[in-house]
C-alpha positions as a Markdown table, in Angstrom:
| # | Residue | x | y | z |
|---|---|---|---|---|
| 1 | Unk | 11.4 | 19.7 | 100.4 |
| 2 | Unk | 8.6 | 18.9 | 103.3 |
| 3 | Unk | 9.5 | 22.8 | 104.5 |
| 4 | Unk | 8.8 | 24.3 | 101.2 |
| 5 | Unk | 5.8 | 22.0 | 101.0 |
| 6 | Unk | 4.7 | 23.9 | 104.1 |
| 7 | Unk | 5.7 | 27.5 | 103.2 |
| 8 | Unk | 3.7 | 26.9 | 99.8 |
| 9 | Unk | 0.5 | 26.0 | 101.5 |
| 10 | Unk | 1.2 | 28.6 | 104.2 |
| 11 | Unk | 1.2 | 31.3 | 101.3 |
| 12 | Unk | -2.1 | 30.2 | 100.0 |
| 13 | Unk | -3.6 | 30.6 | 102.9 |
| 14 | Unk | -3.1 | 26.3 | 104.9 |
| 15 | Unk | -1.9 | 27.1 | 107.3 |
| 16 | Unk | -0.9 | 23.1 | 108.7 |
| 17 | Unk | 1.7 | 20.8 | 109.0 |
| 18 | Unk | 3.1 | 18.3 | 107.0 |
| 19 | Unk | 2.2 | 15.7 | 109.3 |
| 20 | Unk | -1.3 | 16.3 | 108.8 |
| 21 | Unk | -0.8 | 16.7 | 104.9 |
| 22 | Unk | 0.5 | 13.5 | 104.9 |
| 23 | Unk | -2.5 | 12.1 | 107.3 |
| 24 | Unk | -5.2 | 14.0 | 105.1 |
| 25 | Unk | -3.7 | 13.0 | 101.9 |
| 26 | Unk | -3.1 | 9.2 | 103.1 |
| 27 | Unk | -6.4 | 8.3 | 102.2 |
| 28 | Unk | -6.6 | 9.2 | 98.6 |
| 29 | Unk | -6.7 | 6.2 | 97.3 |
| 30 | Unk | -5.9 | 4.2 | 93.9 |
| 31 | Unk | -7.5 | 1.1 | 92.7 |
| 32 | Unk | -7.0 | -1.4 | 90.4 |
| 33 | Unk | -9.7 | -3.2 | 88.4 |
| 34 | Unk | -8.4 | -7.1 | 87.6 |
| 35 | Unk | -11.1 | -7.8 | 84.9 |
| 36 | Unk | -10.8 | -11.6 | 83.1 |
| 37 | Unk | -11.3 | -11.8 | 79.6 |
| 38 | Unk | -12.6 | -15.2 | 77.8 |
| 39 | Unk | -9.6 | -16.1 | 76.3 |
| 40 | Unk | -7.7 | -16.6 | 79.3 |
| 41 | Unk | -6.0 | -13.0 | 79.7 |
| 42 | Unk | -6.2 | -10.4 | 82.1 |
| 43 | Unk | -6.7 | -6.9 | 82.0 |
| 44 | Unk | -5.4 | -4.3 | 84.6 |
| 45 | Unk | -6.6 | -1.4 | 84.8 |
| 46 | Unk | -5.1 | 1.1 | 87.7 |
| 47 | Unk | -6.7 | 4.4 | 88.3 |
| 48 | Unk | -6.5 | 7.3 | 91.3 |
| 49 | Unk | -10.0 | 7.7 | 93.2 |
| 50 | Unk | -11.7 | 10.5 | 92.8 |
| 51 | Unk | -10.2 | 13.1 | 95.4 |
| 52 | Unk | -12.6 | 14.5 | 98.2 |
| 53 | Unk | -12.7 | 18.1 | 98.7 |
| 54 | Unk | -9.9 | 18.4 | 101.4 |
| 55 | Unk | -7.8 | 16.5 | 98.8 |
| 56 | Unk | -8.5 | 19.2 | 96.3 |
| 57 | Unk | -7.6 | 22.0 | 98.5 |
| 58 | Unk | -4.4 | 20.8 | 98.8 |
| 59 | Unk | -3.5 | 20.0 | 95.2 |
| 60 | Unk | -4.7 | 23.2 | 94.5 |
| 61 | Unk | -2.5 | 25.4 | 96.5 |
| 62 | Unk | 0.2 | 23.1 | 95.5 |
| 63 | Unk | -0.5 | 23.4 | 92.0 |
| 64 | Unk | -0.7 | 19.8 | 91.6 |
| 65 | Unk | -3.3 | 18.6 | 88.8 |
| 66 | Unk | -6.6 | 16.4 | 90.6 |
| 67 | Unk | -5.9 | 14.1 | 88.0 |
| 68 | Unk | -2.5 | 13.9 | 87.8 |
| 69 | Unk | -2.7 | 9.9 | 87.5 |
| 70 | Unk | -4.4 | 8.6 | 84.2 |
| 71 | Unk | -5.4 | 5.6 | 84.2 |
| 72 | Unk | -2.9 | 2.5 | 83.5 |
| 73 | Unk | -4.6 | -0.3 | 81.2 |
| 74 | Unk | -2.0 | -3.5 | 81.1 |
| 75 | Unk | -2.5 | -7.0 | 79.9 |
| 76 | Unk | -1.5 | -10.5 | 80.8 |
């Protein structure tokens, strides 16, 4: 899998490894919101940061969506 990861972005022109997809991408981040209501319950919301452009580049030539998570609302 990592080697066809590779040979992908080596077609589209990245030319690195997977090590340093895996460092670049490592700080993509995703947060979640914890927001209190009055009646006692929580809502979660969890959501993907917005990518930077280096981020982008690789989705891209992987053909992976930027926004490939949506964002997770859960109560509790």
């Amino acid at each position: 899998l990592l080697v066809a990861i590779e040979k992908t972005l080596q077609d589209r022109g990245h030319y690195t490894s997977w090590a340093t997809v895996r460092e670049t991408l490592s700080n993509h981040q995703i947060v979640t919101v914890v927001l209190p209501t009055s009646d006692g319950r929580t809502l979660r919301i969890r959501k993907a940061a917005k990518p930077d452009p280096e981020h982008l580049g690789i989705y891209e030539a992987l053909g992976i969506s930027p926004r490939m998570m949506k964002p997770v609302k859960t109560w509790s």
